[in-house]
C-alpha positions as CSV (number, residue, x, y, z in Angstrom):
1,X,163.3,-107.0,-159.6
2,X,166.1,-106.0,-162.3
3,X,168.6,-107.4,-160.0
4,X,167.2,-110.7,-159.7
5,X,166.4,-110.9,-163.5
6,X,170.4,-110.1,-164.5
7,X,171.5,-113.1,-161.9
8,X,169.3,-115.6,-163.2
9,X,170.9,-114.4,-167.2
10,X,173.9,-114.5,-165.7
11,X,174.2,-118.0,-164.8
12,X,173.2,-119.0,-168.1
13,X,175.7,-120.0,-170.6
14,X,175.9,-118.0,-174.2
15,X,175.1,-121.6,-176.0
16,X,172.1,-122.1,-173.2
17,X,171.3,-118.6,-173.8
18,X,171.1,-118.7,-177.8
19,X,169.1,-121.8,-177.7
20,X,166.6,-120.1,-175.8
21,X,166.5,-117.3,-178.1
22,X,166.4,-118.8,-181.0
23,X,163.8,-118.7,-183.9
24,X,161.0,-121.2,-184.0
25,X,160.3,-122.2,-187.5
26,X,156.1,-121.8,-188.1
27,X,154.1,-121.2,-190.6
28,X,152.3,-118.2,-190.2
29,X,149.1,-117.5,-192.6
30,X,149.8,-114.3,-194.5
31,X,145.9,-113.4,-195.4
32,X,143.8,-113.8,-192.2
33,X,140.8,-116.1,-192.1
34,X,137.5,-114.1,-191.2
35,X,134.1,-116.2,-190.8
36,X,131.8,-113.9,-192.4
37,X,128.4,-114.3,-190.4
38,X,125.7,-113.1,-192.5
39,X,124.0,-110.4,-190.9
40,X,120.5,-110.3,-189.5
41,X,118.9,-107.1,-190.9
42,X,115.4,-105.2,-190.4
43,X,114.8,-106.7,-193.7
44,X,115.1,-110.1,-192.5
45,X,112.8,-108.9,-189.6
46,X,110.2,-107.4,-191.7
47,X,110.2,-111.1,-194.0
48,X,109.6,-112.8,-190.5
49,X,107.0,-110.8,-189.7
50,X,105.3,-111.1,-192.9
51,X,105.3,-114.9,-193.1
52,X,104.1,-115.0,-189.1
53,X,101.3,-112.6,-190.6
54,X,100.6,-115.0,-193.3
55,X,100.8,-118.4,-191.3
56,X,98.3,-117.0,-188.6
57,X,95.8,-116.1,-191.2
58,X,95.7,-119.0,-192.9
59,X,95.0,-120.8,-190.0
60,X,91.6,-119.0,-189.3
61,X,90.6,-119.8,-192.7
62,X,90.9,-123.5,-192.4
């Protein structure tokens, strides 16, 4: 495999070569973006419960 890699280089001129390696100018964000997802917790659990709790027995009392 290194053999066939070093032929295919080799057949490459030096202005080919640099033109291949050269540096592509990008902007690159320096503070990451992270899409803070609120979490779902037992307390969010317990409030669902609660209302559930709440809607079914107001619907016996109407």
């Amino acid at each position: 495999m290194k053999t066939q890699n070093i032929h295919f280089f080799q057949s490459l001129g030096t202005t080919q070569l640099n033109n291949l390696v050269k540096e592509v100018k990008e902007t690159v964000a320096t503070v990451p973006v992270i899409n803070h997802k609120p979490a779902f917790g037992i307390v969010d659990l317990w409030n669902l419960e609660r209302s559930s709790k709440k809607r079914i027995a107001r619907r016996h009392l109407v």
